[in-house]
PARO-912523 format. One line per 4 residues: number of its first residue (from 1); for each residue z, x, y of N, C-alpha, C, O. Coordinates in nm, 3 decimals. Example, Ala and Ser with C-alpha at 12.3 -4.5 7.8 and 13.67 -1.06 7.14 Angstrom:
1	0.780,1.319,-0.569,0.780,1.230,-0.450,0.780,1.320,-0.330,0.846,1.424,-0.332 ~ 0.708,1.285,-0.225,0.714,1.367,-0.106,0.787,1.290,0.003,0.804,1.341,0.114
END
This chain:
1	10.423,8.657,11.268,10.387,8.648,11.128,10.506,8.695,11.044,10.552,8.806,11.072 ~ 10.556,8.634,10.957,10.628,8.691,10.861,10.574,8.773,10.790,10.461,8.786,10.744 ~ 10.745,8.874,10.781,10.746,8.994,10.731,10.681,9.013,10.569,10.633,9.122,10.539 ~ 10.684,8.893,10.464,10.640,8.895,10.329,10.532,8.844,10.356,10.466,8.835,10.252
5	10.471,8.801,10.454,10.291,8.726,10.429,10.233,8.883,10.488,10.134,8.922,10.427 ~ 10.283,8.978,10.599,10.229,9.104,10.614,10.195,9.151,10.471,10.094,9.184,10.409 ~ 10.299,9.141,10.455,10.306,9.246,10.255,10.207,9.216,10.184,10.122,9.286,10.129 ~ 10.228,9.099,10.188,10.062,9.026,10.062,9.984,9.031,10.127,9.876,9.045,10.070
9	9.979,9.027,10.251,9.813,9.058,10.291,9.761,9.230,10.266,9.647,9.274,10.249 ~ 9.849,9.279,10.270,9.879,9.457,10.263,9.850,9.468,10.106,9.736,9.490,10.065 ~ 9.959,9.451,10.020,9.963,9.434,9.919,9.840,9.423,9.836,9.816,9.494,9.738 ~ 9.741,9.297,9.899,9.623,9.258,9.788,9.534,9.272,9.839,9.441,9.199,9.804
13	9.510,9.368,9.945,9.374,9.427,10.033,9.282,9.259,10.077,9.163,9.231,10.060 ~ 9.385,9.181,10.133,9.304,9.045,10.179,9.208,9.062,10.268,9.096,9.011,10.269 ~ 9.287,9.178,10.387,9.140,9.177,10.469,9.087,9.227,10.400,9.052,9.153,10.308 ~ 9.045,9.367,10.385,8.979,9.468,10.259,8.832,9.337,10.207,8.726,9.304,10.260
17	8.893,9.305,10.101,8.856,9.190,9.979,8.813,9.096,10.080,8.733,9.022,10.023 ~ 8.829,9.052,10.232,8.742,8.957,10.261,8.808,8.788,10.184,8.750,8.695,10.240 ~ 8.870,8.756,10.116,8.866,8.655,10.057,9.044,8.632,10.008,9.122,8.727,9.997 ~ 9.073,8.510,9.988,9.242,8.508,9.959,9.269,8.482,9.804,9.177,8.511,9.727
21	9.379,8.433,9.755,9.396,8.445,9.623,9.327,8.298,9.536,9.345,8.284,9.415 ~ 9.265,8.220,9.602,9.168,8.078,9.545,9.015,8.207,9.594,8.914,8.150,9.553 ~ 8.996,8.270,9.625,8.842,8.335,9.679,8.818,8.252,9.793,8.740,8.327,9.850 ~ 8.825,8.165,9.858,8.848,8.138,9.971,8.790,8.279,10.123,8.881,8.345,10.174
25	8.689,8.294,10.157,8.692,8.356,10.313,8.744,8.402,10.348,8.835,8.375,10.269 ~ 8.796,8.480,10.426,8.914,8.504,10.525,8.822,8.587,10.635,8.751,8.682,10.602 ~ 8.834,8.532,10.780,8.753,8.574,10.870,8.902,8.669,10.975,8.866,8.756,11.053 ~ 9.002,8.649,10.966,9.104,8.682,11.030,9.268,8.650,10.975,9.314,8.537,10.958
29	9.325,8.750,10.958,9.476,8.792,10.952,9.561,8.596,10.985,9.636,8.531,10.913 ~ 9.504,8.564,11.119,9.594,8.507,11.181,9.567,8.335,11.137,9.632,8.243,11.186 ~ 9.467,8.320,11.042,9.473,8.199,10.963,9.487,8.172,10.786,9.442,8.090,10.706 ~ 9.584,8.300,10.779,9.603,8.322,10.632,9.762,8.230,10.653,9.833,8.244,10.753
33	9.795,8.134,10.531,9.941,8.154,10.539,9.986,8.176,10.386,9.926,8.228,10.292 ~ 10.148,8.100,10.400,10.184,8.157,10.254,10.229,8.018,10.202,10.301,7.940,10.266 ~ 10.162,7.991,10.038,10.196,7.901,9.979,10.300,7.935,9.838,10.300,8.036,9.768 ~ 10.369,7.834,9.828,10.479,7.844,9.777,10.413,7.777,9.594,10.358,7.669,9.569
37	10.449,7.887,9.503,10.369,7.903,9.394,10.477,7.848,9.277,10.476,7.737,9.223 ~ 10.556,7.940,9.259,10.627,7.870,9.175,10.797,7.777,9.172,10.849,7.716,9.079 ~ 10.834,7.795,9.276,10.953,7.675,9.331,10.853,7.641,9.481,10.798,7.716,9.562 ~ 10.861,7.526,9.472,10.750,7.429,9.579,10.891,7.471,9.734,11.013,7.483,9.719
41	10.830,7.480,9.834,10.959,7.493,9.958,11.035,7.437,9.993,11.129,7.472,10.064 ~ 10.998,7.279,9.927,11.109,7.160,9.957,11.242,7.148,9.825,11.326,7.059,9.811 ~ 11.217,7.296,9.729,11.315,7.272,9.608,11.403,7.441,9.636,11.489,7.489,9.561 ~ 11.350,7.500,9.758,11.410,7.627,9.748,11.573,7.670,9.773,11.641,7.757,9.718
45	11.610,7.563,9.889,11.741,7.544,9.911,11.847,7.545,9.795,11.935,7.620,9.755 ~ 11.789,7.415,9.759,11.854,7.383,9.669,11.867,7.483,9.535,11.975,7.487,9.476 ~ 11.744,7.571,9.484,11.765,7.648,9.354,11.818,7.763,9.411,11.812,7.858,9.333 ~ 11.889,7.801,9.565,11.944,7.921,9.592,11.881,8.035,9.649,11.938,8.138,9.687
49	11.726,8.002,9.653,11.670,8.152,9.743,11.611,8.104,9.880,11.490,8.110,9.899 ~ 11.723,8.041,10.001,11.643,7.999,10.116,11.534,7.922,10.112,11.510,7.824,10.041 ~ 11.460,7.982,10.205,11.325,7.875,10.238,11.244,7.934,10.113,11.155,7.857,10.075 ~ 11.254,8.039,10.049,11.108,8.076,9.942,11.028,8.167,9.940,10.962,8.214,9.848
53	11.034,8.196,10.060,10.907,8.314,10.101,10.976,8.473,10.050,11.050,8.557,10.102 ~ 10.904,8.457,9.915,10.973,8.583,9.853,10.831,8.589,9.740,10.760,8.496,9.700 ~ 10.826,8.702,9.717,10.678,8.789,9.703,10.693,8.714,9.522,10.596,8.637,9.515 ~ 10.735,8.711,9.449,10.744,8.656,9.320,10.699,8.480,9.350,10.641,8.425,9.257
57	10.718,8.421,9.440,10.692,8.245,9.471,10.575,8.255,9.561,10.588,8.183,9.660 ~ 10.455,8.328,9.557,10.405,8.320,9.705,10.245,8.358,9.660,10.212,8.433,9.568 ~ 10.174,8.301,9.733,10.022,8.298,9.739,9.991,8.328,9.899,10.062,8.260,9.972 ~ 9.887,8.430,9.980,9.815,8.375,10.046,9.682,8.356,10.000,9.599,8.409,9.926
61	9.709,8.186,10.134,9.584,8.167,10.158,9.502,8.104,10.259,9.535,8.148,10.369 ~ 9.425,8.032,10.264,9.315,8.041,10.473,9.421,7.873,10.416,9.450,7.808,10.316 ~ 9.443,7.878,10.580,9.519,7.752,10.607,9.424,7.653,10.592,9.436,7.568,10.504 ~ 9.313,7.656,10.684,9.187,7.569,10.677,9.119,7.478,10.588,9.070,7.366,10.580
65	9.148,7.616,10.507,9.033,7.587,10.385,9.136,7.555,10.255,9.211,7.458,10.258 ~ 9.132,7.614,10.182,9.185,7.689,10.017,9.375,7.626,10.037,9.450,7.580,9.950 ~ 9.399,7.647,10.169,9.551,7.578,10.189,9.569,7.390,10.177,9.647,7.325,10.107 ~ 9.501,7.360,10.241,9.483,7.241,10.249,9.441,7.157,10.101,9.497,7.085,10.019
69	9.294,7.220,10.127,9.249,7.158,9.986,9.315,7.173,9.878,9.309,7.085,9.792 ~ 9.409,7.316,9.855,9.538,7.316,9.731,9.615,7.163,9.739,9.644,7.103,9.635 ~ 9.639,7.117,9.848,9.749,7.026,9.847,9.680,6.915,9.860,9.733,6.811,9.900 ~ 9.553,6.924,9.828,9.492,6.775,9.828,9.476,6.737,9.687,9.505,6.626,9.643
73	9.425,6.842,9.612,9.427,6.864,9.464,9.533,6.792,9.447,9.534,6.675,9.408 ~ 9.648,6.871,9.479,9.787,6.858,9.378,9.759,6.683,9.377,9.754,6.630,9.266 ~ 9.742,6.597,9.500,9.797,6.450,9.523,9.630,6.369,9.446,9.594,6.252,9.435 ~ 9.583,6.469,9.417,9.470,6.379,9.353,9.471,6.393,9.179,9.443,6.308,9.094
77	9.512,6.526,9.166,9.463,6.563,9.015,9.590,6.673,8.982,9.568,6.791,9.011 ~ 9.674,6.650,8.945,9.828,6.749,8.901,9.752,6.825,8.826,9.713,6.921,8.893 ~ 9.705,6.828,8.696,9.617,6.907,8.617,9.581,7.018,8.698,9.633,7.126,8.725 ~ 9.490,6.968,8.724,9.386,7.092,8.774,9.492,7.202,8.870,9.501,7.325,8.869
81	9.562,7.099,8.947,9.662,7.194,9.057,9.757,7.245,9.000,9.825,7.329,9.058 ~ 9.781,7.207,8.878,9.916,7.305,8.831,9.814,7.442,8.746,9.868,7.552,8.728 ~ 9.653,7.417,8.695,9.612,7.535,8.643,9.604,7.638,8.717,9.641,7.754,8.702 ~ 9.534,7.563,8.829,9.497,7.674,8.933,9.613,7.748,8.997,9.609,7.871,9.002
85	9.715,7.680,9.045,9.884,7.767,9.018,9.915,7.853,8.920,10.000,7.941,8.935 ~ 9.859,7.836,8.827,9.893,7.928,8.706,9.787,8.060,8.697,9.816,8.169,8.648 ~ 9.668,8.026,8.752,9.623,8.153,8.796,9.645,8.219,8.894,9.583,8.324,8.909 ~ 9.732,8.180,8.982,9.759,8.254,9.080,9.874,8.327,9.099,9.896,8.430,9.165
89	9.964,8.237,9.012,10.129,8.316,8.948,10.036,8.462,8.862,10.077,8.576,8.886 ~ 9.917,8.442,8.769,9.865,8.560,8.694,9.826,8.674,8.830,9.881,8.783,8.849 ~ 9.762,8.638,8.878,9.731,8.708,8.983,9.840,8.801,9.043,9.829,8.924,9.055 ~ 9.971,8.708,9.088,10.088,8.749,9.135,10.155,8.864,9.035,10.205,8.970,9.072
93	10.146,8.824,8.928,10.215,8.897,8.861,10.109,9.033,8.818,10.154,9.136,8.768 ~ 9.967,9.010,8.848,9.887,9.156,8.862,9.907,9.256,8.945,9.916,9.377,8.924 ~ 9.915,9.174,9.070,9.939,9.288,9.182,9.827,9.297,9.277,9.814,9.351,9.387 ~ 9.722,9.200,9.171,9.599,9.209,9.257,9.523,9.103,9.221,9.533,9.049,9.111
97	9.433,9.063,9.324,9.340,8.958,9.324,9.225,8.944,9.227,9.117,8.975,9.277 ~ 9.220,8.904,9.092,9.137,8.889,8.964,9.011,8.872,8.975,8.997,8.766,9.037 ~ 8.901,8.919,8.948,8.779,8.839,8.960,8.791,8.705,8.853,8.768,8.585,8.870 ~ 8.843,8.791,8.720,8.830,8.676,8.583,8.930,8.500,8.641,8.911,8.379,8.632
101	9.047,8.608,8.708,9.160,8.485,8.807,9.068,8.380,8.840,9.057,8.266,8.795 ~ 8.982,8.461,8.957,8.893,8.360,9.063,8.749,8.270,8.993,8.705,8.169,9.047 ~ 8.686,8.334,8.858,8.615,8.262,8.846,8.668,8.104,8.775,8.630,7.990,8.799 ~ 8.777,8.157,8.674,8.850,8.038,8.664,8.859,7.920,8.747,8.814,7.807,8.725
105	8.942,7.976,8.874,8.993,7.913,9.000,8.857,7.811,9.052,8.856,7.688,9.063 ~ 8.761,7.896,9.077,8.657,7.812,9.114,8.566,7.734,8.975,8.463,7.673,9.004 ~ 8.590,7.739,8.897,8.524,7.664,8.782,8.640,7.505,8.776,8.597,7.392,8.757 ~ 8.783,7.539,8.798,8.839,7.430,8.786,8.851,7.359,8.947,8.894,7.246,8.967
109	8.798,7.464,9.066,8.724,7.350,9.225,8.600,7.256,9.132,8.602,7.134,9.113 ~ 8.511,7.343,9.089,8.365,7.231,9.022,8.383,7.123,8.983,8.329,7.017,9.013 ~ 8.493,7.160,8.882,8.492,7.004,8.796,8.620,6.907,8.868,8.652,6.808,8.802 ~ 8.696,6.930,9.001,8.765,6.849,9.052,8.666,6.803,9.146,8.648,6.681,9.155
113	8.575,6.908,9.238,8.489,6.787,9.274,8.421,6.705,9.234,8.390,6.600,9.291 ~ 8.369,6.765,9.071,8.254,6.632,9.007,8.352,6.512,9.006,8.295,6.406,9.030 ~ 8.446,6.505,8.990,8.513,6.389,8.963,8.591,6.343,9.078,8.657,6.239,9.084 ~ 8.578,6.416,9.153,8.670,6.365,9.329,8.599,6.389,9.420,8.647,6.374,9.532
117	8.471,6.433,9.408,8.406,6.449,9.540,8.438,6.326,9.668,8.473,6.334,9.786 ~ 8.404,6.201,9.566,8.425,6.074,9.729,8.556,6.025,9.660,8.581,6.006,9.541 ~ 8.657,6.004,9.809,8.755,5.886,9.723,8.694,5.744,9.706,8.656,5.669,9.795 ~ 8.692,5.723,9.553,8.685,5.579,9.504,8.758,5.465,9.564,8.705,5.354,9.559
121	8.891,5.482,9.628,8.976,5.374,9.647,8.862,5.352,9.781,8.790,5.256,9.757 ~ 8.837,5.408,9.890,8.789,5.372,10.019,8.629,5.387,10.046,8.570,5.443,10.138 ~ 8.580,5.313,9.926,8.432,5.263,9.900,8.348,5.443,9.958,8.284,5.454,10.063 ~ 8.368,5.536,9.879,8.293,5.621,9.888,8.303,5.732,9.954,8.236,5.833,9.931
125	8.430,5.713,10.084,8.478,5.848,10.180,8.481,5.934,10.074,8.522,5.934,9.958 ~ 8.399,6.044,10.186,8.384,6.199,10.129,8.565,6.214,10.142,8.641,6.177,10.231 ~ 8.591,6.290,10.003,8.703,6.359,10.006,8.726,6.488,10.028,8.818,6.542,10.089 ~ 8.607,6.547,9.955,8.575,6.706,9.956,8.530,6.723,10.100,8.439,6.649,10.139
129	8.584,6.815,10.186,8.520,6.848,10.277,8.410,6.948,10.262,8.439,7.015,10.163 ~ 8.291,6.994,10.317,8.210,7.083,10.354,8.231,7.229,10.293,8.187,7.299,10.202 ~ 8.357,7.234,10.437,8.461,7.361,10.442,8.495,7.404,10.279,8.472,7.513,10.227 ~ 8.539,7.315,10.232,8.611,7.354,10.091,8.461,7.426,10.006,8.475,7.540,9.963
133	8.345,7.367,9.988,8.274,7.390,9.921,8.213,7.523,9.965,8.204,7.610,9.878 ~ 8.171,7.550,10.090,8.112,7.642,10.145,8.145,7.807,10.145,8.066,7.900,10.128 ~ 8.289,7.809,10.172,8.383,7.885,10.206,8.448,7.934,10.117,8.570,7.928,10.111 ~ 8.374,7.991,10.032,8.455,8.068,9.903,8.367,8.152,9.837,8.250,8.134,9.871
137	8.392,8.272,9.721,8.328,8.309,9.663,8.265,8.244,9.559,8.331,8.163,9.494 ~ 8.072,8.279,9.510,7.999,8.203,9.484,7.990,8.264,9.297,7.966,8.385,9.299 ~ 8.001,8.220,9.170,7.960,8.277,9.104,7.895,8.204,8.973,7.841,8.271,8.885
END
């Protein structure tokens, strides 16, 4: 495990809190990872700080769940994925995991599934998985 995903898990009492920086679950340490918040990992080289993984660019969260579905957002709805980035840079820059952060966070999951639950292009496939809906804090 890298040495800065220890920190943020340390850092924001993830086990503690039970849940990652989307409210997302967390059943174990060893399916948290680290997402890259404000320079994306494929632009880090290039702007000069390595691969990225530096506590100012960095979110965890459950690979499974809250990781995935972040990056499904982004390719479905930029909006919503750049807000919910922006609560989590707030977060970052708290020090700690928000409730006000998270209800946000999950108010802008609601209204990406009302409008993306099935993909339209492939006559109705569920897009939203289960997992995504289930697996988070409820409020």
């Amino acid at each position: 495990m890298r040495e800065i995903k220890k920190l943020m898990i340390n850092t924001y009492n993830i086990k503690k809190l039970g849940y990652d920086f989307m409210g997302y679950k967390v059943n174990r340490a060893s399916e948290l990872s680290f997402h890259h918040l404000v320079i994306p990992k494929r632009f880090c080289h290039d702007a000069g700080i390595g691969d990225g993984y530096l506590l100012w660019n960095g979110a965890i969260l459950v690979q499974d769940t809250s990781h995935e579905y972040l990056h499904l957002i982004e390719h479905k709805d930029e909006e919503i994925f750049a807000r919910i980035t922006s609560e989590m840079i707030d977060e970052n820059l708290k020090g700690h995991l928000d409730v006000d952060n998270l209800k946000r966070i999950h108010n802008m999951l609601v209204t990406f599934e009302r409008e993306h639950r099935y993909d339209r292009s492939k006559k109705g496939k569920i897009l939203v998985k289960e997992d995504y809906l289930n697996n988070r804090l409820k409020f």
